[in-house]
N, C-alpha and C positions, 0 to 999 in steps of 0.2 A: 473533354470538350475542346474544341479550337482555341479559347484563350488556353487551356492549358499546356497545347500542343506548340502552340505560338510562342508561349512563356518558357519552355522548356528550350526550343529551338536558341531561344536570347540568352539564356543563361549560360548554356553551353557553346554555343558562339560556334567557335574552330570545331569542336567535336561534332555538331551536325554535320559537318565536311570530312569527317574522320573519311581518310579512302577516296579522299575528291581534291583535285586543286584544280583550277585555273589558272592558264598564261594566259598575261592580257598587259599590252605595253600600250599607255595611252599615250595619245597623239599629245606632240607639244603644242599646238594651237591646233583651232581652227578659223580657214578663211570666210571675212562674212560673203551672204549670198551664195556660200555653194554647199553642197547637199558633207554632210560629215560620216566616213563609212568609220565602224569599230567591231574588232572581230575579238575572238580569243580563242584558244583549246581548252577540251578537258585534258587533264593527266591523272594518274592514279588506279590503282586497284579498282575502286568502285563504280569509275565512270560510266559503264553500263548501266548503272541505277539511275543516271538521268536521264528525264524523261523530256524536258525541254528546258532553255536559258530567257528569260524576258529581260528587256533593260528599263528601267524607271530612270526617267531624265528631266530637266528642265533649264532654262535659263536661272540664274541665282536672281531672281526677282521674285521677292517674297509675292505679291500678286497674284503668280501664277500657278497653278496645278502644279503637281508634278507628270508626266504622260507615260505610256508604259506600251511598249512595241516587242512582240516574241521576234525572237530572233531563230535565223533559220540555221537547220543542222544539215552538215554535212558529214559523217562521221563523228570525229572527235573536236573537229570546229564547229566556229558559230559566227554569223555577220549581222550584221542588222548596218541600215542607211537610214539617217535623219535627214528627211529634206530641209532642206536650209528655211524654208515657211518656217518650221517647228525650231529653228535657232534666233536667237535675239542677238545680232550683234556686239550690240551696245553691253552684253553680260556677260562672266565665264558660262560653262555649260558644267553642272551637278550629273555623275551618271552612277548608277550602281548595276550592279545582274542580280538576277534574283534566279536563284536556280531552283528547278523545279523537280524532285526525286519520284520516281516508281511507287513508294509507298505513300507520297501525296504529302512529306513532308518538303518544308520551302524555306531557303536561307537565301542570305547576304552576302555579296562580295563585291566591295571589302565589307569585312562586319565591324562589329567595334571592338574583338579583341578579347582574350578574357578578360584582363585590365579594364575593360569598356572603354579604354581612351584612346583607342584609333579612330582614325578619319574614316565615316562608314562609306566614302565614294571618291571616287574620280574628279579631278579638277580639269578643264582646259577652258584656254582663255585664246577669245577672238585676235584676230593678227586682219593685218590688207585694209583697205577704202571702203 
């Protein structure tokens, strides 16, 4: 079943990535009002098993949604642009990728680790007027 597919995916954390990493250096701020790009690569053995990267984001204001934008491929990179509309100023911005494998399986990065006590996302925090 899909919980069990999902549940299996969380358990093993890093091992759904066996043969996949991601570079991805996140921005040290962003300025408000203007649009924020974030890219990253695949590396690894298995990288051709992905089939596409989304990014799930939001302002850290419990309120709101989290939003989710596929990000485009070029090879072994990936970009995606948040228009600055979809940024809150006044908040940092929460972001994770969620990668999407060939056989329809779907993980986390960052995930929580086998430990489960990593940070499962991206921090940046607004800078400017």
């Amino acid at each position: 079943s899909d919980e069990t597919a999902v549940a299996e995916v969380l358990a093993s954390d890093d091992d759904a990535a066996q043969g996949i990493a991601i570079q991805h250096t996140p921005p040290s701020a962003f300025r408000r009002g203007e649009d924020l790009d974030l890219s990253g690569a695949l590396v690894g053995t298995r990288r051709a098993a992905v089939r596409g990267v989304s990014l799930r984001f939001r302002p850290l204001n419990q309120a709101l949604a989290f939003a989710v934008r596929e990000m485009k491929r070029s090879r072994d990179a990936f970009t995606v642009r948040i228009p600055s509309a979809d940024l809150d100023g006044t908040y940092a911005l929460a972001y994770a990728f969620v990668v999407h494998e060939t056989s329809g399986v779907a993980w986390r990065y960052p995930g929580l680790g086998l430990d489960l006590c990593q940070q499962p996302y991206f921090l940046v925090r607004p800078t400017g007027p």
